[in-house]
C-alpha positions as CSV (number, residue, x, y, z in Angstrom):
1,X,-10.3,8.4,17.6
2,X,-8.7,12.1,17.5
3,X,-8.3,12.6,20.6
4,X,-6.7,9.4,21.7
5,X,-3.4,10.8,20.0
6,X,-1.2,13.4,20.6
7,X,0.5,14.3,17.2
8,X,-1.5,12.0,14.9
9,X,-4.9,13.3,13.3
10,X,-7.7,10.7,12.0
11,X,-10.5,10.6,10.1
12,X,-12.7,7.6,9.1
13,X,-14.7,7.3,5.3
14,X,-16.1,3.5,5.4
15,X,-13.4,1.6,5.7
16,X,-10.8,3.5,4.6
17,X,-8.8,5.3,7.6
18,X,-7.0,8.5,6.6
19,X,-3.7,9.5,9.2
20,X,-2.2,13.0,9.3
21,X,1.3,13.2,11.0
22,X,1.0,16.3,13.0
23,X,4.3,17.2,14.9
24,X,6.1,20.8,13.6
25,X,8.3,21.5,12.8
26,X,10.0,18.7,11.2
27,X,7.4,15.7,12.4
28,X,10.6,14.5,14.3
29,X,10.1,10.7,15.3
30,X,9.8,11.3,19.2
31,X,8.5,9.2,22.0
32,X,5.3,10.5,21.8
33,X,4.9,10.2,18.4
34,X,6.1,7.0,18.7
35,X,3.2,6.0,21.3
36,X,1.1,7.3,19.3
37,X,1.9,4.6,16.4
38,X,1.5,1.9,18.9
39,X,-1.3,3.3,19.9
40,X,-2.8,3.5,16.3
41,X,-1.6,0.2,15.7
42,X,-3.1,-1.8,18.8
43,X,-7.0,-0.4,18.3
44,X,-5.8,-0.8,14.5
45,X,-5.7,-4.9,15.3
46,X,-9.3,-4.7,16.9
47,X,-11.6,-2.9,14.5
48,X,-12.6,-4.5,12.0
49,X,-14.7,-1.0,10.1
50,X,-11.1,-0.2,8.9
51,X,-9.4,-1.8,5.6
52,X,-7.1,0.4,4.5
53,X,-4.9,3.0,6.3
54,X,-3.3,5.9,4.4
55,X,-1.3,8.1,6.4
56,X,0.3,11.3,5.5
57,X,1.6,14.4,6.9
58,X,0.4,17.6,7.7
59,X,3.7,19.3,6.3
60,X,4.6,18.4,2.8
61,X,8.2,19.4,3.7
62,X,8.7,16.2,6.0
63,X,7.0,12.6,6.6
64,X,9.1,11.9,9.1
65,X,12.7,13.2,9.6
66,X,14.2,10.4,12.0
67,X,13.8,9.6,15.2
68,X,14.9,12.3,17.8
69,X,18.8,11.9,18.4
70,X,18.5,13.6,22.0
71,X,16.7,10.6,23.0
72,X,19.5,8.0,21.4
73,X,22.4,9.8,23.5
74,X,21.2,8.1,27.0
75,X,21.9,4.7,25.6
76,X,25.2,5.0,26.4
77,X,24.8,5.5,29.9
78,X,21.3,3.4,31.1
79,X,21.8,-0.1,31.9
80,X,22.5,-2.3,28.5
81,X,19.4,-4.4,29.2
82,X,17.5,-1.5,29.2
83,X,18.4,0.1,25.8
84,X,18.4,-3.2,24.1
85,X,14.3,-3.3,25.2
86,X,14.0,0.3,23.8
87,X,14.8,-1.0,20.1
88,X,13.3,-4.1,20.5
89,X,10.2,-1.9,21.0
90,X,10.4,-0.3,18.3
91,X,11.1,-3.3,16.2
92,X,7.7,-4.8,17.8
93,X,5.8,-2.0,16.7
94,X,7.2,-1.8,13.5
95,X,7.0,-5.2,12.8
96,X,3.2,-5.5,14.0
97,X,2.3,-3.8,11.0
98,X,2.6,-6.5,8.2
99,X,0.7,-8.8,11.0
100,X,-2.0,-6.3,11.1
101,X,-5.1,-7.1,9.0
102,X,-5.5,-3.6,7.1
103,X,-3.7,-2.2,4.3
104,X,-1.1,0.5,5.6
105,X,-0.3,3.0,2.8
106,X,2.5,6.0,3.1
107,X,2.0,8.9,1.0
108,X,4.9,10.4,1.1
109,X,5.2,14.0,-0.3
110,X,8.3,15.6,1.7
111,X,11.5,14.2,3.5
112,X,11.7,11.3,5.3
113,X,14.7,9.8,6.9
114,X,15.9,7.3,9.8
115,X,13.7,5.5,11.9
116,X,11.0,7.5,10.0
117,X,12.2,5.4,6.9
118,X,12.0,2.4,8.5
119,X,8.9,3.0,10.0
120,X,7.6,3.5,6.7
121,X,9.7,0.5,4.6
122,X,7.4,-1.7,7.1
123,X,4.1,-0.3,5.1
124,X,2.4,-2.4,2.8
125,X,2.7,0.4,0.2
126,X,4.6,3.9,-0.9
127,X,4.1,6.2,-3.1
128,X,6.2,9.5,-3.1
129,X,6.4,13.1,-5.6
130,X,8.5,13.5,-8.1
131,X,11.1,15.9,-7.6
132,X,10.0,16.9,-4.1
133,X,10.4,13.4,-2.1
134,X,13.6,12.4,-0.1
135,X,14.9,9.5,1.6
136,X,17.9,9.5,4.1
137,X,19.4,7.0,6.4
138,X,21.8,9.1,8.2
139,X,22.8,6.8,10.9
140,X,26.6,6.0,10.1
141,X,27.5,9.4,9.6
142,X,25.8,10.2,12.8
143,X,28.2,7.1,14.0
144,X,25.4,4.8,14.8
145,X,23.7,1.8,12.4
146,X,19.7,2.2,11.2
147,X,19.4,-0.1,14.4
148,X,15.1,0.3,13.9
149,X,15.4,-2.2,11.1
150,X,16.5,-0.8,8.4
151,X,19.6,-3.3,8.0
152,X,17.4,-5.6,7.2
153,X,14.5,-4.3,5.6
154,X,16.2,-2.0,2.9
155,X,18.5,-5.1,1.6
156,X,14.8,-6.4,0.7
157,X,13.2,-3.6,-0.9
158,X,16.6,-2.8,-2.9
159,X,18.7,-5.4,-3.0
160,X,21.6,-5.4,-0.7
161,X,24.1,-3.6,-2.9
162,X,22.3,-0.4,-3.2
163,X,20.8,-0.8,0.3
164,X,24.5,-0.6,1.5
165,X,24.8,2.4,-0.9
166,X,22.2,4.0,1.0
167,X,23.1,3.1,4.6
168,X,26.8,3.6,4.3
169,X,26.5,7.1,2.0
170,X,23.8,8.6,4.1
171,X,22.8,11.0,1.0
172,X,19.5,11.6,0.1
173,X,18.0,9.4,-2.2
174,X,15.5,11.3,-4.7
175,X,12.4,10.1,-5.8
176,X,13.3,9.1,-9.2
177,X,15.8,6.8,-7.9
178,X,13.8,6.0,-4.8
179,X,11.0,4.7,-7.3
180,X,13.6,2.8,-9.1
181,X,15.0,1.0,-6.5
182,X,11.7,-0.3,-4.8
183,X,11.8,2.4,-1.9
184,X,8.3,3.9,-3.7
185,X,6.4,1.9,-5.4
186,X,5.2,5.1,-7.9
187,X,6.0,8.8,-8.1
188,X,3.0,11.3,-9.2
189,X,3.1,15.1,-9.7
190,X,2.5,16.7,-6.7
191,X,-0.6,17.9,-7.5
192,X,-1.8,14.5,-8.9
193,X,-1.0,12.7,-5.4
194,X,-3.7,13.1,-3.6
195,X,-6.1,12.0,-6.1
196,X,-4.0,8.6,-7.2
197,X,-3.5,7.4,-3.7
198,X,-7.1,8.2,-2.3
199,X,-8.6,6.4,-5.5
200,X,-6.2,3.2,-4.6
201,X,-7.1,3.1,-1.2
202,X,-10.8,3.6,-2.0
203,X,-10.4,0.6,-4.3
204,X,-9.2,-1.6,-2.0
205,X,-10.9,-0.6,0.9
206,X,-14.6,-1.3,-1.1
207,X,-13.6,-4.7,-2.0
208,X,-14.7,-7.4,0.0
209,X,-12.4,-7.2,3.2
210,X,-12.2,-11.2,3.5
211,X,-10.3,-11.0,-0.1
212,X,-8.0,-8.0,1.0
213,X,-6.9,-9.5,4.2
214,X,-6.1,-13.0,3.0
215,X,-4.3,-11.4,0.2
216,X,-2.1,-9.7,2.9
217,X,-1.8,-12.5,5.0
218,X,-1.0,-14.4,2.1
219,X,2.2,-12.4,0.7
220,X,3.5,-12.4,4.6
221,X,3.4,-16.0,5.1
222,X,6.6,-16.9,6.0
223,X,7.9,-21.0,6.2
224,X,10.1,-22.3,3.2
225,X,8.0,-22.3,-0.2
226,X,5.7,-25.9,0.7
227,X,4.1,-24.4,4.0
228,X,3.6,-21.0,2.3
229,X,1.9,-22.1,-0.9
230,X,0.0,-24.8,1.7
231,X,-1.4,-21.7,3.7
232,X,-2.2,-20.3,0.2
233,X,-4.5,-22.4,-0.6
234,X,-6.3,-22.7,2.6
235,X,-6.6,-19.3,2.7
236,X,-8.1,-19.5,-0.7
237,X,-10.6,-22.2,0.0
238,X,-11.4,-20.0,3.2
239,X,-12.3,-17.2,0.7
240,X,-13.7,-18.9,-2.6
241,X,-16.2,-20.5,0.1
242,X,-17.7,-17.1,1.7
243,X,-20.9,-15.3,0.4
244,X,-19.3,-12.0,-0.7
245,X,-17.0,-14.5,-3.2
246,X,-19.7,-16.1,-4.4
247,X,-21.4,-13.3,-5.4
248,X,-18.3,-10.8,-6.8
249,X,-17.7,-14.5,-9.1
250,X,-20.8,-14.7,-10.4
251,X,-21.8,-10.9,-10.8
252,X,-17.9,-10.9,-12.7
253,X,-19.7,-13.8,-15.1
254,X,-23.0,-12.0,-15.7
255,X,-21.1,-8.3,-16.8
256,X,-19.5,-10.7,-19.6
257,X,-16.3,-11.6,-17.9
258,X,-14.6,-14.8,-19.4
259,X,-16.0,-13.1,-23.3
260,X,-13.6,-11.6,-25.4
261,X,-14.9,-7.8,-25.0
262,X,-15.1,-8.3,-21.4
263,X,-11.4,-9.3,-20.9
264,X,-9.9,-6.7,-22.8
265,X,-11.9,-4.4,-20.1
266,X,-11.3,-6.5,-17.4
267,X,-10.2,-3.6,-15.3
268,X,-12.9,-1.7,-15.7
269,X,-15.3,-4.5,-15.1
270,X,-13.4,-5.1,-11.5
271,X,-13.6,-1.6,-10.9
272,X,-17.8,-1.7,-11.2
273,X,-17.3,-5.3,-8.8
274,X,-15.7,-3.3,-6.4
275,X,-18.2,-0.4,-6.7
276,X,-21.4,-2.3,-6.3
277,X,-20.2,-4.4,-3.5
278,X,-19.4,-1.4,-1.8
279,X,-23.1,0.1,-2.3
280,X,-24.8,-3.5,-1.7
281,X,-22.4,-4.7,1.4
């Protein structure tokens, strides 16, 4: 898969896919890295080895700084039909991610700002360092709008007061704050980073993959409440009904879930489901 990209990196452990952003100095959000996501994304919706995706960067400094502004002066000049497709590109791509079936996590140790941010506030999950992690949307001082989704993605993630605090102020927002206002969903230490994300993603990616992509599907559902909760629960009777169900409910029974000692452990008793359907499957 390596060598299908230019500035991503890859590297497959069972079903858990690990991405390194790879574009010095700054992994600036160019075309090619940009084809490269859609790339990624398109074999992504084909291959079902893979269940989770983490993707980092090779430079702790920067996840992504934004998308290259050199590129964004032109729109003034090619025809208007034209730079409307280019966004609505990007928005595609973007977008395609919570329709995809695996789990896409950002681990995000450095900067990252722009349509790097939005890129990212499209994962399913992020997780950022204390003290070292920024976010930016520098757009409007720049003179421009986050036009790659941001407008309408941060309102959700933050609520639209602060998500107008961060558009309109275009100053960076730390991690502590970041993790307050939904933009992370933790902060670790950044030598604990590595270590927390990789044992979430190995979590999830051993569990049975029908279970983990319902789940997604299920939180995406869009429809007012009636046809979401409807798909809910035929996408639960799809799952409750398959063999790997079966067994993870009745191996949870026979370790003594459902008995007082077993609940207050009920973690731990998930985590040895997860384990030995991942050494059985």
């Amino acid at each position: 898969m390596n060598d299908e990209y230019q500035l991503l990196k890859s590297s497959q452990d069972g079903a858990l896919l690990t991405v390194v952003i790879d574009n010095p100095p700054i992994n600036l959000f160019t075309p090619t890295l940009f084809g490269d996501f859609a790339h990624l994304f398109t074999n992504l919706a084909s291959n079902p080895t893979v269940t989770v995706v983490v993707v980092k960067s090779a430079n702790p400094d920067f996840f992504i700084a934004h998308y290259d502004v050199s590129e964004l002066l032109p729109l003034a000049t090619v025809p208007r039909a034209d730079a409307l497709a280019a966004i609505r590109a990007f928005h595609s791509v973007c977008q395609g991610i919570s329709q995809l079936p695996q789990v896409f996590i950002a681990q995000i140790e450095g900067r990252v700002g722009g349509g790097g941010a939005e890129l990212a506030s499209w994962f399913d999950m992020r997780f950022g360092v204390r003290g070292q992690t920024l976010w930016n949307q520098m757009e409007v001082p720049l003179g421009i709008i986050p036009g790659g989704s941001g407008t309408q993605l941060l309102p959700r993630l933050a609520g639209h007061a602060r998500a107008l605090e961060i558009i309109l102020g275009g100053q960076d927002i730390d991690a502590e704050t970041a993790e307050r206002w939904g933009l992370l969903n933790r902060i670790y230490e950044v030598a604990e980073i590595d270590a927390a994300v990789g044992a979430l993603a190995r979590r999830i990616a051993a569990a049975p993959p029908e279970a983990v992509r319902a789940a997604k599907r299920a939180v995406y559902q869009r429809g007012n409440l009636a046809e979401r909760l409807e798909a809910d629960a035929e996408l639960f009777v799809q799952v409750a009904r398959s063999d790997a169900a079966q067994r993870q409910m009745r191996a949870f029974l026979d370790m003594g879930g459902q008995t007082p000692d077993g609940e207050k452990h009920v973690a731990e008793l998930t985590e040895r489901l997860v384990r030995d359907f991942a050494a059985t499957d």
